[in-house]
N, C-alpha and C positions, 0 to 999 in steps of 0.2 A: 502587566499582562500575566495572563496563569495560565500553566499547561498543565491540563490533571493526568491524571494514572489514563483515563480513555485516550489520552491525543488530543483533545479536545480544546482548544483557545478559548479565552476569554477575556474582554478588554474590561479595564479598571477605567477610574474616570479620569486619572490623569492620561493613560492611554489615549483615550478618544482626545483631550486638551491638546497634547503632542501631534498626535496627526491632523487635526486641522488647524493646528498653527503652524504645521512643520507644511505641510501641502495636502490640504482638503480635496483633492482631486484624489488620492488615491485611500480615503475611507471607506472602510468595505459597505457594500449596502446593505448585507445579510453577516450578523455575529450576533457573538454573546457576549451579553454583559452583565459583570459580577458588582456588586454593589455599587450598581449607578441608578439614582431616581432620575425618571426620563419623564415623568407627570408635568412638571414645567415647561418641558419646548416640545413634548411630546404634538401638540397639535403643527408646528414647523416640521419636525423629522418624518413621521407618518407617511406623506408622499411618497417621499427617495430614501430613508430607512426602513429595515427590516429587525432591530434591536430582539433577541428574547432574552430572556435574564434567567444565568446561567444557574444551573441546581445539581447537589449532589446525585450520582445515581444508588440506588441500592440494588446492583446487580456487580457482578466477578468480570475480570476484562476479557475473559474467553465467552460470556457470555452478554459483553455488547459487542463486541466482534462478530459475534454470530447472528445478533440481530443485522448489525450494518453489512452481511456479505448481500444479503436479500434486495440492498438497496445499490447495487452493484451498477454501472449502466457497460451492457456489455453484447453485443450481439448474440441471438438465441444457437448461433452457426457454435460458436467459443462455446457457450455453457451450457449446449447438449453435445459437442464434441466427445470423445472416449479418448483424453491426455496420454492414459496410459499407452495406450494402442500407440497413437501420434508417436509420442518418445520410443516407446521400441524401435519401430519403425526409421527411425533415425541412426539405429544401432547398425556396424557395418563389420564389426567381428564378435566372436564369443565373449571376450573379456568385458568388451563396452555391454553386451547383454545380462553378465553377471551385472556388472557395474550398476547398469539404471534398475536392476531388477533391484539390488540394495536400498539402494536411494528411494526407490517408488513405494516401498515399503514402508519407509522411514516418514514419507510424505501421508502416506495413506494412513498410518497410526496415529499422526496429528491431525488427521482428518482436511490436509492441507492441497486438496485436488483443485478445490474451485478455484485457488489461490494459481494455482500452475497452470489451469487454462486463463483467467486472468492476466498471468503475466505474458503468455503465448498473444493475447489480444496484443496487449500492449508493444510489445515487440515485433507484431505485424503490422501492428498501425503506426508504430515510429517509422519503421523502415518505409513504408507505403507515405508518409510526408516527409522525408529526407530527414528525420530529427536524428542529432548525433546524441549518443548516451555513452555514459562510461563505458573502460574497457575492462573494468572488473576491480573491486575492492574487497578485503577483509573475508569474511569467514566463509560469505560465498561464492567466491571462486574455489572450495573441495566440491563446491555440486557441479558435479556432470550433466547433472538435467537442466541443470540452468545453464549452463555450458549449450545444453542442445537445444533449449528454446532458445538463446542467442539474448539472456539477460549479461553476458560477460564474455569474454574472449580467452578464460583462462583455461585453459585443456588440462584438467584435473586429472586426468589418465596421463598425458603428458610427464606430468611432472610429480606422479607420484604424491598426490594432496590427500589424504585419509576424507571419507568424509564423514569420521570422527572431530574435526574441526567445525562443521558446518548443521545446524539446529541439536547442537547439544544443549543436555540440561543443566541451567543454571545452578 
């Protein structure tokens, strides 16, 4: 199995061997596959597979990422929302106003809004079907804005978290 620079899976042919000798019941019906000829059983799989055969791309990873936001499934409520506004609005003293004003800044220069009402989805539709999610790990728990969408429980004003920790440059 290959994971490239995109995120992107790709099963090998001992891959596919493995899963359905391991339990053919859970073979994906939709993947990639990187040097497997499928011309021989292809008229068997056809029905209940969806094989394509994985290829480099010749594009930057900010710019298949930017292709894949488009393809996002997300209510038009979420991504005509105004995040910024939301997040302030969440603000209940001066400090926490400086605070997300930093941060929204920092999100806005990576161009990372659609990203923040996305996770806003995501965190009202966990809570709205009872799904339990972490209570915060690693770099972001210093975001206060994620702190205020409710992707984490760590109160980054609290406890004094920079959010010089949190989407620095590598």
């Amino acid at each position: 199995m290959i994971l490239d620079v995109y995120g992107r899976v790709a099963l090998e042919e001992d891959d596919i061997i493995d899963i359905m000798m391991t339990d053919p019941a859970v073979m994906p019906t939709q993947a990639m596959v990187k040097d497997v000829d499928l011309s021989a059983i292809s008229d068997i799989i056809d029905d209940i597979y969806d094989f394509q055969q994985y290829h480099k791309l010749d594009i930057t990873v900010p710019e298949f990422d930017a292709q894949n936001q488009v393809n996002w499934l997300m209510p038009n409520e979420y991504k005509d929302m105004d995040i910024a506004k939301w997040i302030l609005e969440q603000c209940k003293t001066e400090p926490e106003l400086q605070r997300v004003g930093e941060e929204l800044l920092i999100f806005q220069e990576r161009d990372l809004f659609d990203l923040l009402k996305y996770l806003k989805y995501l965190v009202d539709t966990m809570r709205a079907n009872g799904v339990i999610w972490g209570v915060g790990r690693g770099s972001s728990v210093a975001s206060y804005v994620l702190y205020l969408i409710g992707i984490h429980r760590v109160d980054s004003m609290y406890y004094n978290l920079s959010i010089g920790e949190f989407l620095r440059d590598k």
